[in-house]
C-alpha positions in Angstrom: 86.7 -21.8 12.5 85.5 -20.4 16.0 86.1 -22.7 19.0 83.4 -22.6 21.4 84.2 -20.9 24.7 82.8 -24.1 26.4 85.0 -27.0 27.5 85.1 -29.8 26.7 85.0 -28.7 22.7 84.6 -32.3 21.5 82.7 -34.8 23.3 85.0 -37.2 22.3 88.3 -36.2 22.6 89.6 -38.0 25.6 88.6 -39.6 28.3 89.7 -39.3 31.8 90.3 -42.1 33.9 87.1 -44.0 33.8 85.2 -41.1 33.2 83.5 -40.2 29.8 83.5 -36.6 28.8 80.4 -35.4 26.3 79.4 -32.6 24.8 76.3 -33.6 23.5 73.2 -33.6 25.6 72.6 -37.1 26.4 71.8 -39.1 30.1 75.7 -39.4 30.3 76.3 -37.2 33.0 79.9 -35.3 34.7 79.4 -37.7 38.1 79.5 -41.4 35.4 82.5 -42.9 37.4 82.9 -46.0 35.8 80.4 -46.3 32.9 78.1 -49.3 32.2 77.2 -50.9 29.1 74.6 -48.6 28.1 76.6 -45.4 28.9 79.9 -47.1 26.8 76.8 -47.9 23.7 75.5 -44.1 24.3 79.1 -43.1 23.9 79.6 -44.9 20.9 76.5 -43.8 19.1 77.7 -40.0 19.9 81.1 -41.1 18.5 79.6 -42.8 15.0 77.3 -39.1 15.0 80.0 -37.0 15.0 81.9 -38.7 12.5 78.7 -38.4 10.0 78.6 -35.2 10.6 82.0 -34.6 10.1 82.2 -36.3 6.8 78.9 -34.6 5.8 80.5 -31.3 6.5 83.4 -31.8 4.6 81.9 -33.5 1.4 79.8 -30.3 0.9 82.0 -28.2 2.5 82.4 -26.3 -0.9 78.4 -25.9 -1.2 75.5 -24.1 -0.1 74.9 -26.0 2.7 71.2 -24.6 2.5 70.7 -26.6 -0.3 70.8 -29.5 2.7 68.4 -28.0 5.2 66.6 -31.4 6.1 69.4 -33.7 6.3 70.9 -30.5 8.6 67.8 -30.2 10.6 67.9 -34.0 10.9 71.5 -34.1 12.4 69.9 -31.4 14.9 67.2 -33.1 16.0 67.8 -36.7 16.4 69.7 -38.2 19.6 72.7 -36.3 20.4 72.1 -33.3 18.5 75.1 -31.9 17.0 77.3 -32.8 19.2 80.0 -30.4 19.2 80.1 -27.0 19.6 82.7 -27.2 16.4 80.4 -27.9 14.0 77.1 -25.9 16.1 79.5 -22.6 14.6 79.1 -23.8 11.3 75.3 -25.3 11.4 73.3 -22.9 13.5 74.0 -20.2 11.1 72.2 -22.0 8.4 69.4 -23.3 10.7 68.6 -19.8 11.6 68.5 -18.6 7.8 65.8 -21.5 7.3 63.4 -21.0 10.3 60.6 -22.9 10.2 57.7 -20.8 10.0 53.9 -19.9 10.4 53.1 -21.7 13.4 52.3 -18.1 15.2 49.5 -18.0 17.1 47.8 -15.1 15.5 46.9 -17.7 13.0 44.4 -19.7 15.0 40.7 -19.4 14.7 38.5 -16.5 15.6 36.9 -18.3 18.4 40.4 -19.0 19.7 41.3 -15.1 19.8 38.2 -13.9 21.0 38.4 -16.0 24.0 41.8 -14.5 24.8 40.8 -11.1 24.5 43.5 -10.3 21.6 44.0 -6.9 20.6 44.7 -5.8 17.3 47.4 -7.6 15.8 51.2 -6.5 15.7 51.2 -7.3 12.3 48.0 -5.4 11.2 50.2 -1.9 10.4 53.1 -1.6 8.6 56.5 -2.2 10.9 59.5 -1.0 9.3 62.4 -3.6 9.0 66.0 -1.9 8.9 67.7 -4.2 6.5 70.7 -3.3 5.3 71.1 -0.3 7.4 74.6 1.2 8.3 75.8 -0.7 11.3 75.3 1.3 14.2 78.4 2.9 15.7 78.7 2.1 20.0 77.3 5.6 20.8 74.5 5.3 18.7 73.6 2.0 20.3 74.3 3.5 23.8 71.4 5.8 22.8 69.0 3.3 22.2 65.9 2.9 24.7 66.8 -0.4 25.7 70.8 0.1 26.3 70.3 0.5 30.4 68.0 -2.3 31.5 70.4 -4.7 28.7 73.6 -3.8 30.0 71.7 -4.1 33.8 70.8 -7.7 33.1 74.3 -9.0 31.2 76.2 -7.9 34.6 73.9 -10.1 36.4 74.3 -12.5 33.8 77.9 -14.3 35.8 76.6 -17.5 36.3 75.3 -18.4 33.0 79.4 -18.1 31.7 81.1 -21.5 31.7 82.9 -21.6 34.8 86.4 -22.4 33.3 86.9 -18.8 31.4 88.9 -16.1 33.0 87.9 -12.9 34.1 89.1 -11.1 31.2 87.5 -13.8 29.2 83.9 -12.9 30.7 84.5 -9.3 30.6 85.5 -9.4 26.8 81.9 -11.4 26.6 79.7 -9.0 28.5 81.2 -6.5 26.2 80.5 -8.3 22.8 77.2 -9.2 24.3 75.4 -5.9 25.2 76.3 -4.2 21.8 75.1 -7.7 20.3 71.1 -7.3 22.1 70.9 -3.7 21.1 71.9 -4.6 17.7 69.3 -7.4 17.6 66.8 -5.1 19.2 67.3 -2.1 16.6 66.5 -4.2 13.9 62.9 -3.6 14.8 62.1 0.0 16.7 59.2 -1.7 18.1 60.7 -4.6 19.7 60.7 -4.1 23.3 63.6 -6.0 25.2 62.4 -8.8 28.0 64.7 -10.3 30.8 65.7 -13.5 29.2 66.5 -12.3 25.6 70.0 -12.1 26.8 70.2 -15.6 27.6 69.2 -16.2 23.9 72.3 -14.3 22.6 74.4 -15.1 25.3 74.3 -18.9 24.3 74.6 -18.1 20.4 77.5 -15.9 21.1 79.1 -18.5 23.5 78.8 -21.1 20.6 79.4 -18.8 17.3 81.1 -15.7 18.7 80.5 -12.4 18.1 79.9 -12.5 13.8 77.9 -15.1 13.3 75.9 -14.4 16.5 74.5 -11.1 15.2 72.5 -12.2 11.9 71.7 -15.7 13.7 69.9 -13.6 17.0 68.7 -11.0 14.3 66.8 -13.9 12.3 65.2 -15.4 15.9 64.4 -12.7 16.8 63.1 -11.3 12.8 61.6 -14.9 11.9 61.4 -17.1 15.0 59.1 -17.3 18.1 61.0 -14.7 19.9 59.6 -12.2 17.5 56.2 -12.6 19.2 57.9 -12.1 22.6 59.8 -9.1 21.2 56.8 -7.1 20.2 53.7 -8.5 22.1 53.1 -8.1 25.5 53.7 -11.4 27.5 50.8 -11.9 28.6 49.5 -12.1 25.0 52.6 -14.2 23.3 53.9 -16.4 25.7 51.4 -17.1 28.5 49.0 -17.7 25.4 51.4 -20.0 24.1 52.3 -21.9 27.4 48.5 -22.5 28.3 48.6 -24.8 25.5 50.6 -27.0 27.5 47.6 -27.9 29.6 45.5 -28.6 26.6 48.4 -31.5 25.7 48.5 -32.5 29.3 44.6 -33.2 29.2 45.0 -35.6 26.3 48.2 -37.3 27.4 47.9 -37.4 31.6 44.6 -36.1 32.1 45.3 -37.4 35.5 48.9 -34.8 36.2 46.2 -32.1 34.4 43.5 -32.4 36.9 46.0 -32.2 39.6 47.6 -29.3 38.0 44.2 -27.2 37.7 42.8 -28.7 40.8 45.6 -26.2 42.7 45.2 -23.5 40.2 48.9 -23.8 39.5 48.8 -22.3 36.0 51.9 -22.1 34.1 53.9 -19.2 35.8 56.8 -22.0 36.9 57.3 -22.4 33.1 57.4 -19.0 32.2 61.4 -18.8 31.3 61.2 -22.1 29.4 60.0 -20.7 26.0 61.4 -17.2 26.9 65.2 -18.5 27.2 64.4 -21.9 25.4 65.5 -23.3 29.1 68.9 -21.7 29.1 67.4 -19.8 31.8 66.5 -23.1 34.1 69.2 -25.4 33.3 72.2 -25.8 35.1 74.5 -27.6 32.4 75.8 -26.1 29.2 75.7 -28.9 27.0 71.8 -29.4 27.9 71.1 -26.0 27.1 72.9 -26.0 23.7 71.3 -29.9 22.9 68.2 -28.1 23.2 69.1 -25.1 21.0 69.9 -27.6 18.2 66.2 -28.7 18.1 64.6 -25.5 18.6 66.1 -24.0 15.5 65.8 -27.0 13.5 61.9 -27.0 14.2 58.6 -25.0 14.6 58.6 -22.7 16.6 56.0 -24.0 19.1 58.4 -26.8 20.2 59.3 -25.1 23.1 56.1 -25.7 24.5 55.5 -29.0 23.2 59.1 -29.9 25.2 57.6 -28.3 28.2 54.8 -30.7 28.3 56.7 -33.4 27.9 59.0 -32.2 31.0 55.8 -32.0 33.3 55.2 -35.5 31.8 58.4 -36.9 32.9 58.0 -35.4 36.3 54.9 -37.2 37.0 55.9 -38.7 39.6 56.9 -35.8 41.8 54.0 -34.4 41.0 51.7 -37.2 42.1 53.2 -37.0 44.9 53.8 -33.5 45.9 51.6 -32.0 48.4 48.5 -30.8 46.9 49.1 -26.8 47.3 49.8 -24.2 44.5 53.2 -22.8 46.5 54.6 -26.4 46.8 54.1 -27.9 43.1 54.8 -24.4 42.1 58.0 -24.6 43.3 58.6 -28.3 42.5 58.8 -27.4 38.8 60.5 -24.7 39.0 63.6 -26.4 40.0 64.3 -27.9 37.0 66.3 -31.5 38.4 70.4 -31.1 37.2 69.9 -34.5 35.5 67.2 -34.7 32.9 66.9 -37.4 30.0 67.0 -33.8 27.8 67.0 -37.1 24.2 64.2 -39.0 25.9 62.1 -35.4 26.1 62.9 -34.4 22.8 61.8 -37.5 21.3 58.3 -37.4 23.3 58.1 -34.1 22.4 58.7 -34.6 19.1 56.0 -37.3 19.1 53.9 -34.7 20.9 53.9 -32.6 18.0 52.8 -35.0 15.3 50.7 -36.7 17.8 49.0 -33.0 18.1 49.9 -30.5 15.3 50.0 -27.3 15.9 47.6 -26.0 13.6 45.0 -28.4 16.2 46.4 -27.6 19.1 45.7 -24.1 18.5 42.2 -24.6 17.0 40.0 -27.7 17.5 41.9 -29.5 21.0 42.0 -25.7 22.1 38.5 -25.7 22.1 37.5 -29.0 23.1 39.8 -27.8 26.1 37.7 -25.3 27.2 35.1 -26.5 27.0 35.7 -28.8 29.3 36.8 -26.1 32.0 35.0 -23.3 30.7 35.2 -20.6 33.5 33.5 -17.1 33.7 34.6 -14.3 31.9 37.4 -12.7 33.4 37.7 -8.9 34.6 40.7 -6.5 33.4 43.9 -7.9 32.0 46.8 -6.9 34.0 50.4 -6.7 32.2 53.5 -8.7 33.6 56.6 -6.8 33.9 59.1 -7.3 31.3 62.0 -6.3 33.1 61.0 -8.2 36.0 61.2 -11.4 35.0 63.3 -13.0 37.3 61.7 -12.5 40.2 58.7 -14.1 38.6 61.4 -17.3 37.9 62.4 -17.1 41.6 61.5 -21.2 43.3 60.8 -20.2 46.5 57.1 -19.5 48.0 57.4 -15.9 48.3 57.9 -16.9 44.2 54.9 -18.8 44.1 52.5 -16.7 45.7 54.1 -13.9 43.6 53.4 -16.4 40.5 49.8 -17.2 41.4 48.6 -13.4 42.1 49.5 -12.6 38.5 48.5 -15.6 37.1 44.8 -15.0 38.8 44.6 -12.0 36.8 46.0 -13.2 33.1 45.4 -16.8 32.7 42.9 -17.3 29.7 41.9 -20.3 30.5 
């Protein structure tokens, strides 16, 4: 079986000293010195998880484990994920080949698309699928359109490899990875590569390694939400999607909403949240791979609904913040290194059934704009794929950068 690159492998292998070491995304935190009560009950509960998992591994160790998709996406979702890279190697795999599906938002009403100015669909054409094509030899991949500006962003990439591995560690990595994109990518001739996608593979080849990673990226990016990013302009996948988040604000915090709108803020701070499903924002491995566990056990509008929830949790700050665009702008988009990442999931969660995507799309959608209905607006400008990050950069030069483009997308 792969070991993760990460340390620690298990979260509950040892302890040092007085100080707990997890692996699983939960409030306990690298600076616990000497853990409380709840920290020692949170331990304990990751402890009893792992064992279940481990036993339910090995019972059906001999099966299909698709034949056990809910009690797998169950495991994945509830607190404390999977909680160990060890048995991530083995799950993911089949949580990717059992995506949930049809929550894209092509599927919403006609009002809903008209309002958005949506183009002919992606999917109104034939798009050829290469399945079960000859792999790909490493000049042919060299050749591809998108081989420059992948292997461009993976050298930039340093600081998202745990810091523990050597250098010949991260170069072997780097040199899986850029072969791994391409591969992804030439699945589709008519996906187009976005800065962040790399952070997507990175993670899944960090935590299955280089075998595995390839039909599990292949499926996101085939079956998953990335598949709108990968062949839609951004403007009309993920800023469509991420405007929903202030149609769920309105109903939850109408109060963090107004503020939010009052500023003309928009949602360019959360940009790389859905993109990189956070990987991009957070600082800690095991947060980033807790929230990988839910996002392939559920639908694929998640993303969003956990970005809500992470507004929600920083009302607060918020409330507080000075009441200017550049400010709360960059507020949120320094994502705090300590986040309850069980407490969000579960809200978000709630989120969800509280307001299913197939309404959130359609009827609260509506009600939404109604309430804020603006004029119609002039030409739609494009946001630059391969420019991503400076549109993820906190600072004000970042903001004001954020809220010119934003002025000339946002639907809403």
């Amino acid at each position: 079986m792969h070991s993760s690159f990460s340390e620690p492998n298990s979260p509950l292998k040892e302890v040092l000293g007085e100080k707990w070491q997890t692996a699983s995304c939960s409030d306990l935190g690298d600076n616990y010195v000497k853990p409380g009560p709840l920290a020692k009950a949170k331990f304990n509960a990751l402890r009893n998880k792992r064992e279940a998992i481990d036993r339910f591994l090995k019972k059906h160790k001999d099966e299909d484990l698709s034949l056990y998709i809910d009690e797998l996406r169950d495991f994945a979702i509830s607190s404390g994920g999977l909680v160990d890279d060890e048995f991530r190697a083995v799950i993911w795999p089949v949580l990717s080949a059992n995506l949930v599906q049809n929550d894209d938002l092509d599927d919403v009403s006609s009002s809903y698309d008209s309002d958005f100015e949506s183009a002919q669909s992606d999917f109104d054409e034939e798009t050829p699928i290469f399945e079960g094509q000859p792999e790909l030899s490493l000049e042919e991949l060299k050749n591809h359109k998108e081989w420059n500006q992948v292997e461009l962003d993976v050298h930039r990439t340093l600081s998202r490899f745990p810091p523990n591995i050597s250098d010949t560690h991260r170069d072997v990595l780097q040199t899986e990875l850029i072969p791994l994109i391409v591969r992804v990518l030439s699945v589709n001739p008519r996906f187009n590569y976005y800065q962040g996608f790399h952070d997507i593979c990175l993670t899944v080849l960090l935590v299955c390694g280089e075998k595995d990673a390839l039909p599990i990226c292949s499926n996101l990016a085939k079956n998953g939400s990335f598949n709108n990013y990968l062949l839609k302009t951004l403007e009309k996948s993920v800023v469509r999607e991420l405007d929903l988040l202030y149609v769920i604000l309105s109903r939850v915090e109408p109060t963090l909403e107004k503020v939010m709108r009052s500023v003309e803020l928009g949602t360019m701070f959360g940009l790389s949240w859905p993109l990189t499903w956070f990987s991009h924002s957070l600082k800690q491995y095991q947060q980033i791979v807790r929230f990988f566990d839910v996002f392939l056990a559920s639908s694929p509008l998640l993303p969003i609904y956990v970005s809500s929830a992470v507004v929600v949790y920083r009302r607060a700050s918020i409330l507080s913040c000075e009441r200017e665009m550049p400010f709360l702008h960059r507020l949120l988009t320094e994502m705090p290194t300590e986040l309850p990442i069980d407490a969000i999931i579960k809200d978000a969660v709630y989120l969800s059934k509280l307001m299913p995507p197939c309404l959130l799309k359609t009827k609260y959608m509506n009600e939404y704009r109604k309430i804020v209905a603006k004029p119609p607006r002039t030409a739609v400008k494009t946001l630059p794929r391969y420019a991503l990050q400076f549109m993820f950069v906190a600072g004000t030069v970042g903001a004001a950068a954020s809220f010119f483009f934003f002025k000339q997308i946002h639907p809403l």
